[in-house]
C-alpha positions as CSV (number, residue, x, y, z in Angstrom):
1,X,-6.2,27.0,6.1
2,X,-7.2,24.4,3.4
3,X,-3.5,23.0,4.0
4,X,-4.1,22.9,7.5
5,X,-7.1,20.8,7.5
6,X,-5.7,18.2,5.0
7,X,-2.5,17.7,7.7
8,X,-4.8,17.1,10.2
9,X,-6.7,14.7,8.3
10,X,-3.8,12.9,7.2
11,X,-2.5,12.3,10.3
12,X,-6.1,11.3,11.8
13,X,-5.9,8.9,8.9
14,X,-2.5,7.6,9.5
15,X,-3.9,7.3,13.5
16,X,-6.8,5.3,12.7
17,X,-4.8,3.0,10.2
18,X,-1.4,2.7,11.7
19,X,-2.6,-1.1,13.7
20,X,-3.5,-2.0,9.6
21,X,-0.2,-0.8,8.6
22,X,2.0,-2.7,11.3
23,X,0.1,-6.2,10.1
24,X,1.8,-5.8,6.7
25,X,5.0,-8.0,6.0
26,X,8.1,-5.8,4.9
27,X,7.4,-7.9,1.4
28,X,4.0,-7.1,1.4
29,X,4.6,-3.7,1.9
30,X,7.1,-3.7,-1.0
31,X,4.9,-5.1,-3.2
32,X,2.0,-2.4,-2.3
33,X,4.9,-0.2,-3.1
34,X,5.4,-1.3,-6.5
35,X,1.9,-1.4,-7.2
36,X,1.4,2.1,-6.0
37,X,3.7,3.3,-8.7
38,X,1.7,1.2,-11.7
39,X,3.8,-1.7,-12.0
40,X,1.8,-4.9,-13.4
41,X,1.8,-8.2,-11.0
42,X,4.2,-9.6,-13.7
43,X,7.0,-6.7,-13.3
44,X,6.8,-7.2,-9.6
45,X,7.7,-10.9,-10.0
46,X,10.1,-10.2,-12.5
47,X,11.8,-7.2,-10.0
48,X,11.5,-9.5,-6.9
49,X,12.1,-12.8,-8.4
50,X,9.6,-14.5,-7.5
51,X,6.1,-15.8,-9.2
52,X,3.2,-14.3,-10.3
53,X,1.4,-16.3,-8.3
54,X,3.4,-15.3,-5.1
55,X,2.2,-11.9,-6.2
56,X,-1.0,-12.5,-6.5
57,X,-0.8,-14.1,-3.0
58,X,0.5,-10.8,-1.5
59,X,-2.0,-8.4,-3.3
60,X,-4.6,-10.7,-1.9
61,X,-3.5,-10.6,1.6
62,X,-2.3,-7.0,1.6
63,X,-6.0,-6.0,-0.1
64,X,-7.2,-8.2,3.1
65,X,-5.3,-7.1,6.2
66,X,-6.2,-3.5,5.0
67,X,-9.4,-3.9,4.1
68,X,-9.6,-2.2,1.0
69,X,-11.9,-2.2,-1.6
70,X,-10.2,0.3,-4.0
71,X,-7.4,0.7,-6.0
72,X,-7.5,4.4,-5.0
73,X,-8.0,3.3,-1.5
74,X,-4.6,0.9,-1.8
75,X,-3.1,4.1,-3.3
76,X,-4.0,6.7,-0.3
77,X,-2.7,3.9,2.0
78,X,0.9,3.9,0.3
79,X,0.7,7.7,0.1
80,X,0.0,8.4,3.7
81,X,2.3,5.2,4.8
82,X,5.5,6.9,2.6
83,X,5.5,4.2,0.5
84,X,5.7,5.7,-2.4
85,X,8.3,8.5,-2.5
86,X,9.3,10.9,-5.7
């Protein structure tokens, strides 16, 4: 029943944050990606080459159009979004 009940929430979740989800750039949401799985902002520019700056750009922007206030909030966001995958 437990399992149940943490479907439903999940995909209450996903319903109430799909609008947020569809705001995010397909290099934002890479980013978020990266971050999700503990890379640092300078591993992500190295990976993508670009700055760290640039990075820091997108973790601002992606930290706004979610409105997030956690790193464990950024983290269920990529989790329920399938952006992080084993």
């Amino acid at each position: 029943m437990e399992k149940v009940k943490r479907v439903l929430d999940e995909n209450e979740y996903i319903r109430n944050n799909y609008k947020k989800f569809a705001l995010l750039t397909k290099r934002e949401k890479e980013i978020l990606t990266l971050l999700s799985i503990g890379k640092s902002s300078m591993e992500i520019a190295d990976q993508l080459f670009i700055s760290k700056e640039t990075v820091a750009t997108h973790r601002k922007n992606i930290i706004r159009k979610l409105d997030v206030k956690s790193f464990a909030e950024l983290l269920r966001f990529a989790l329920a979004f399938d952006l992080i995958t084993d």
